[in-house]
N, C-alpha and C positions, 0 to 999 in steps of 0.2 A: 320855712324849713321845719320841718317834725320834731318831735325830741328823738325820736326811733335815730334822723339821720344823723343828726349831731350826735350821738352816744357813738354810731358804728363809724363816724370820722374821725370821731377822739382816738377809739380804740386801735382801730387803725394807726394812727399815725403814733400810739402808743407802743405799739408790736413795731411800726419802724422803727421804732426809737432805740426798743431791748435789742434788734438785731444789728443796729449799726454800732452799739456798744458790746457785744455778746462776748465774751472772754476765749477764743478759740485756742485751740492747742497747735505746738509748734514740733518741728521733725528739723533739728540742725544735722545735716552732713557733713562731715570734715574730709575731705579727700587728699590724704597726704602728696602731698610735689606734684599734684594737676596743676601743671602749668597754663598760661592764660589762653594758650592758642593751640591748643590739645585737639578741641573739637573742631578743630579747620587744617592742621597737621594731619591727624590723621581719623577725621571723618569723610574723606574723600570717598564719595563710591557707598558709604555706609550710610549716611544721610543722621545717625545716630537720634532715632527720635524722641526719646527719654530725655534730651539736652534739650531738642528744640521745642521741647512742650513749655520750656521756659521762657522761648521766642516770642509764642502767639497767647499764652495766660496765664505771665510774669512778665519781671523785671528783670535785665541782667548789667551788671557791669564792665563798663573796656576793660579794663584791665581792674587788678585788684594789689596793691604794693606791697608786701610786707614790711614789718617792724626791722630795723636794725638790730642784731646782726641775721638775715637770710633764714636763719635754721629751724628747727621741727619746735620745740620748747619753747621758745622765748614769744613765737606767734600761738601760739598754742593756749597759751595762760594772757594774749595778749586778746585775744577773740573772746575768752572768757572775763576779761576785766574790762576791755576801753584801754587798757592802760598799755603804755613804753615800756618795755623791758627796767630802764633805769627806775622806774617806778614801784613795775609788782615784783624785781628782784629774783625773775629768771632768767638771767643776762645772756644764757646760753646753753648748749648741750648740754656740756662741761663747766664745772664751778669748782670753787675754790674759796674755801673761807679761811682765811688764815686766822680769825679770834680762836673757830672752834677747833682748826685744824681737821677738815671736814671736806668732802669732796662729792659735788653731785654730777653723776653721768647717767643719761638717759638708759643706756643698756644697763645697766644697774639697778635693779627694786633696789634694794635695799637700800640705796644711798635715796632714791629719788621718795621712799615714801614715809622719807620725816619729816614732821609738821612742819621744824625747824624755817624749812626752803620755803615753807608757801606761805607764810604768816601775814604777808605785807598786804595782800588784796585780796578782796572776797569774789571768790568765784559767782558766775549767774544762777549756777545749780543749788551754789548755797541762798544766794538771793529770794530764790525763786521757791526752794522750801522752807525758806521762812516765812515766805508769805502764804504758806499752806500751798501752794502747789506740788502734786505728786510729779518728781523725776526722776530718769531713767537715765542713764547711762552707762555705752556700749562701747569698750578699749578706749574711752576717753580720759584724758593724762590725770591721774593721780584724783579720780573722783573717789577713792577708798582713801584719802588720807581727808582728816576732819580739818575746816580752818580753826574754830574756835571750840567746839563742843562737839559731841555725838550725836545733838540734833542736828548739826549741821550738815551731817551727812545725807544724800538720796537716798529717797528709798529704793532703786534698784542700782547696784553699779558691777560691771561687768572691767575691772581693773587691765589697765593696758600692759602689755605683754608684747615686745617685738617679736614681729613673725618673718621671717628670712626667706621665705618660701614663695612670699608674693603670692598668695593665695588669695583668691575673690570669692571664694565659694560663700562663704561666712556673711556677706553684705548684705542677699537678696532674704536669706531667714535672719535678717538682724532687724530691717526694714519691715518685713511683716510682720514680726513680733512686737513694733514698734507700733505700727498699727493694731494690733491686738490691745496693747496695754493702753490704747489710746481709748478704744471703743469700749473694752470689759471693764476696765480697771480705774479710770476716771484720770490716767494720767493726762498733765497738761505741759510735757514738755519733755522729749528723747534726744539725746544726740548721740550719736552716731559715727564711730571715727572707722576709716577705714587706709589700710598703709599700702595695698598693693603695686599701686602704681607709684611711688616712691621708691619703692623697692626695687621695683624693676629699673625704674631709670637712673639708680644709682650701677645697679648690677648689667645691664644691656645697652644706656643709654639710654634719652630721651625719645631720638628720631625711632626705634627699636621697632622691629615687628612684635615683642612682647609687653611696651609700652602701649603701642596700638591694641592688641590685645585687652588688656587690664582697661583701656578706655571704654570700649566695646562692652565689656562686661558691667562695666559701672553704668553704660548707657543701659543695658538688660534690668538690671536691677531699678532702676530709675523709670522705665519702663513698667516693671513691674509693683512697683508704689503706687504709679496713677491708675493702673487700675485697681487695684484694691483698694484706694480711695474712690474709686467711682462705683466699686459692687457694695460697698458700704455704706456707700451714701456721706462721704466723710469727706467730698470734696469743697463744699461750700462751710467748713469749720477747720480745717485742717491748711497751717501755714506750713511751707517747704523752704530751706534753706540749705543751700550747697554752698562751700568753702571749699579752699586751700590753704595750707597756710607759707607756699612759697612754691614755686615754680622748680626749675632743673636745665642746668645747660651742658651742653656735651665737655669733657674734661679729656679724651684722649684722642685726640684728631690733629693735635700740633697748635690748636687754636694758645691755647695757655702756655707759658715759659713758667720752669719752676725756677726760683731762686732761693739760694744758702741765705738767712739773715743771722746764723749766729757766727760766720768768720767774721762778721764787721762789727760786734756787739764789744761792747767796753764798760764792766760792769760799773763805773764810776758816775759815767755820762751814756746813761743808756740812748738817750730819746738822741743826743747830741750825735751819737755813733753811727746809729742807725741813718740816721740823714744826713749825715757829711760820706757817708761811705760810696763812694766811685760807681761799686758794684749797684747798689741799690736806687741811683740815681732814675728817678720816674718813674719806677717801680716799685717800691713802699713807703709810705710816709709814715709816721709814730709821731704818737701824742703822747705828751703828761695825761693825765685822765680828767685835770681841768680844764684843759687846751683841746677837748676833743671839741670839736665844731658840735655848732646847735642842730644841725639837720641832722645829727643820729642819734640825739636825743641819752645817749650812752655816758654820761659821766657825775648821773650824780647820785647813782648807788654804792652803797658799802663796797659792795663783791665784786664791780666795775674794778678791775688791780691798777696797779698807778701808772701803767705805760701801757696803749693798746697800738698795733701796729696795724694797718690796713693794706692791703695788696691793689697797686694799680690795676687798670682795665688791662684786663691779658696776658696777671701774672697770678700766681699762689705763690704762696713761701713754703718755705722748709726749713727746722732749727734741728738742727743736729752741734753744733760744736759750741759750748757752754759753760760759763763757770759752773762749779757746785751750786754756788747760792743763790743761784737764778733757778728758779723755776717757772717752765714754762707750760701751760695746758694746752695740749696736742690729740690730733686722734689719729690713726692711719686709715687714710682711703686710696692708699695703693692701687688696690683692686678695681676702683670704681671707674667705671667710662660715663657717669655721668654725675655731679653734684651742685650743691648751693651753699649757700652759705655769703654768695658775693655782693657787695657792695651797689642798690640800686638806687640809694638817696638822692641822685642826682639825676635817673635815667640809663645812666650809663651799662647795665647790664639787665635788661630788658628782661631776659627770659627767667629772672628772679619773682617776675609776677605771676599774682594766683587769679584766684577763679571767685566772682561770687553770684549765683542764680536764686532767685526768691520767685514762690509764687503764694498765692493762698486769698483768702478772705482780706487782708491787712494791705496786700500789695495791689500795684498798679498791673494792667495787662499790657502786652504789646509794648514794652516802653526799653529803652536801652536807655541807662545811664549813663555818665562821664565815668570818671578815672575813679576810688576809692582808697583810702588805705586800712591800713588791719586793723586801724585802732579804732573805726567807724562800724565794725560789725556787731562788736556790742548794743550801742546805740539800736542798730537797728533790731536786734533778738528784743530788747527791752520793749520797743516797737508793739514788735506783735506778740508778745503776752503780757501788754496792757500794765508791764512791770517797773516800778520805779525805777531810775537808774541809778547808781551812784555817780561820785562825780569823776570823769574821765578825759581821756586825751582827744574822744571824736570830735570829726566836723559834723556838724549835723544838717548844714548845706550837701554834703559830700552824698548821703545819703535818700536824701527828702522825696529826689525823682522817683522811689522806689514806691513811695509810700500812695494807697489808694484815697486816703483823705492826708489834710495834713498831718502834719507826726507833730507830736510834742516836742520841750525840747530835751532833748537825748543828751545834755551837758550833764545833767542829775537834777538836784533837787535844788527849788529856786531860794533866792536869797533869804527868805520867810521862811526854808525850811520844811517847806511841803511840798509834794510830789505834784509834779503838771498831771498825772494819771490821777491822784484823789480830786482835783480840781474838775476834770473830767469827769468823774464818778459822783460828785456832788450836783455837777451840773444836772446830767441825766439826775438822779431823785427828783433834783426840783422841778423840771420839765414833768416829770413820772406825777409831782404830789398839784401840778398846775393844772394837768390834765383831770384828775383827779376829782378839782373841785371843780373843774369844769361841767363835768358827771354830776356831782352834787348840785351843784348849782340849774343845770337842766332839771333834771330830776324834782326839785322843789321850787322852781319857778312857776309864773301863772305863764299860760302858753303862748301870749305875745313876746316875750323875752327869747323865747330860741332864738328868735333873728338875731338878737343884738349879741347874744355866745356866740354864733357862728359868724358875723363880721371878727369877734374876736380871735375866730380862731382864723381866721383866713390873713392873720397877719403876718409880718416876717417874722419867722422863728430861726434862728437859727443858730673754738677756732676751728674753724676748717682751715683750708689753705689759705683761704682771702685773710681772717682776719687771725690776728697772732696776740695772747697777751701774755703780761709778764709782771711781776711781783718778786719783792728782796723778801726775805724769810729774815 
């Protein structure tokens, strides 16, 4: 063997090397209340092929669970951490701090964009620009409020803002500018929130011809990403990731019973009241907030109040008749024919599950995963931008089918205190400085020695209505 051959098989498999560690950039979608079976509801006749390009080169998941409690916020900063609600301390819509006497609800900037609420867990974005990655983000929850500093903020953020309108138009120029900033700009990381199908299926219902609508359109837009990753030549660097972060079930068809829980309430023995009362018998149960059971993970935050009530399968609550000194945090969805918020830790309300579709460089093709929950999606974002993880609620079995090689592990950082990605990264150098002297080593050998380099190198290498809480002031 030459030294000509051996240099161009080192180098070779040296360019394999940078490209199966190559740092690509990631495009997350959040699709508010896509529920899990959207594209088989009402892709009938549509064939929707924006969705199915995640079919034949991606991964996708059966179903995807969310965090307890069901709703927009608490899965929201839960995709952004790994972490349980009880954990990163967005318990819900609606919040209630009774030290500072202070109240966060989602339709509210003002209340939602004080550091105060978000101090517990660092977002990915901020993650991700600390490690010198440029990001972007698009009406993604409270990317304009800092966790710790002014560095911690991205460098692009487009502050979320509910839009009541259900409007789609905004998705398909949010995604190619997404792609711009990706190609021009050197960013390595966009996400992307988009509310219209939420919207509608609060406001029309799930089953809706205007939910069907808002799918269609997100399939257009989804559509229109892949190819603009393929006129750019940005399909073999560029990972995709689509989310929910909770599903939608119809609320005005007679399915659900409403029931009064404050004629049975006794503000002495709340939790006592609530569960001896006749009326409420199978249809709510209340906890003390240390008595909440482990599978909803809900009791060992500050802001969790000392009594949480739960709506059995096929009921919401209603509090209207109340002492003064009870307070209770409520929202009205009178209006809505369709919402979430219900209770699926057990299965029991199915249609609370979301959505998760990955394709890119990072993932697997052709492959359908098992079941997922919301606190696995971190794990997997850390995945494909090669990014440390902190440490989190995911399984990282839950996730691994997704992955094109194996994945790291996505718990965080190992007991030693260094990233499975720097170990990675160290790896590759040394492989990079082996090769290296391999070159050297041809290069100044007498020319019976190439044989014995190239044996070596030929070796192995390698609260809504469900859930009700309450607090004494």
């Amino acid at each position: 063997m030459s030294r000509v051959a051996v240099i161009v098989m080192a180098v070779v498999m040296a360019v394999q090397l940078s490209q199966a560690t190559k740092e690509n950039s990631l495009i997350v979608i959040l699709v508010d209340g896509f529920r899990w079976d959207y594209t088989v509801v009402h892709g009938v006749g549509t064939q929707l092929p924006g969705f199915q390009h995640f079919q034949t080169a991606g991964t996708r998941a059966e179903y995807l669970r969310p965090v307890y409690p069901s709703l927009s916020y608490p899965n929201w900063h839960t995709i952004a951490t790994g972490l349980y609600p009880e954990r990163h301390g967005i318990i819900g819509n609606l919040i209630y701090d009774p030290e500072r006497n202070k109240t966060f609800y989602l339709m509210d900037t003002n209340s939602t964009t004080d550091p105060t609420w978000w101090g517990d867990a660092e977002a990915i974005w901020t993650t991700a620009t600390n490690h010198g990655l440029q990001t972007a983000l698009f009406q993604w929850s409270r990317c304009d409020v800092q966790w710790r500093t002014e560095s911690d903020l991205p460098r692009y953020c487009e502050r979320f803002e509910y839009d009541p309108t259900g409007s789609t138009h905004r998705l398909p120029k949010r995604l190619s500018q997404a792609v711009d900033m990706i190609k021009e700009e050197d960013y390595r990381l966009v996400m992307v929130y988009e509310g219209s199908v939420d919207t509608r299926g609060h406001y029309k219902g799930p089953l809706s011809p205007e939910v069907a609508a808002a799918v269609r359109d997100v399939d257009q837009a989804l559509q229109q990403l892949w190819r603009r990753l393929e006129e750019t030549g940005m399909v073999d660097t560029t990972n995709v990731v689509v989310v929910s972060d909770h599903g939608m079930t119809q609320v005005n068809d007679g399915s659900l019973q409403e029931v009064e829980v404050g004629q049975c309430l006794q503000e002495s023995e709340v939790v006592e009241s609530l569960n001896s009362c006749p009326e409420l018998k199978h249809k709510v149960k209340a906890f003390l907030k240390e008595s909440v059971p482990p599978r909803y993970h809900y009791r060992a935050h500050r802001l969790i109040p000392e009594v949480v009530a739960i709506a059995e399968k096929g009921y919401t609550m209603n509090v209207n008749e109340l002492a003064p000194s009870i307070k209770v945090l409520t929202t009205d969805a009178s209006s809505y024919f369709g919402n979430h918020g219900f209770d699926d830790t057990q299965g029991q309300h199915p249609d609370m599950r979301g959505v998760l579709y990955a394709a890119g460089p990072a993932f697997a093709r052709s492959r359908k995963a098992g079941p997922v929950e919301q606190v696995d999606v971190y794990g997997l974002l850390c995945h494909a931008l090669l990014l440390p993880c902190h440490a989190n609620n995911g399984t990282p079995a839950h996730i691994a089918p997704f992955f094109a090689t194996p994945s790291p592990n996505t718990d965080g950082w190992s007991s030693k205190g260094v990233s499975v990605s720097i170990f990675t990264t160290a790896a590759a150098i040394l492989v990079f400085f082996f090769f290296f002297f391999c070159l050297v080593v041809v290069v100044v050998a007498e020319r019976d020695t190439s044989s014995t380099i190239f044996a070596i190198l030929r070796g192995n290498f390698i609260s809504n209505h469900s859930t009700w809480t309450q607090r004494w002031e």
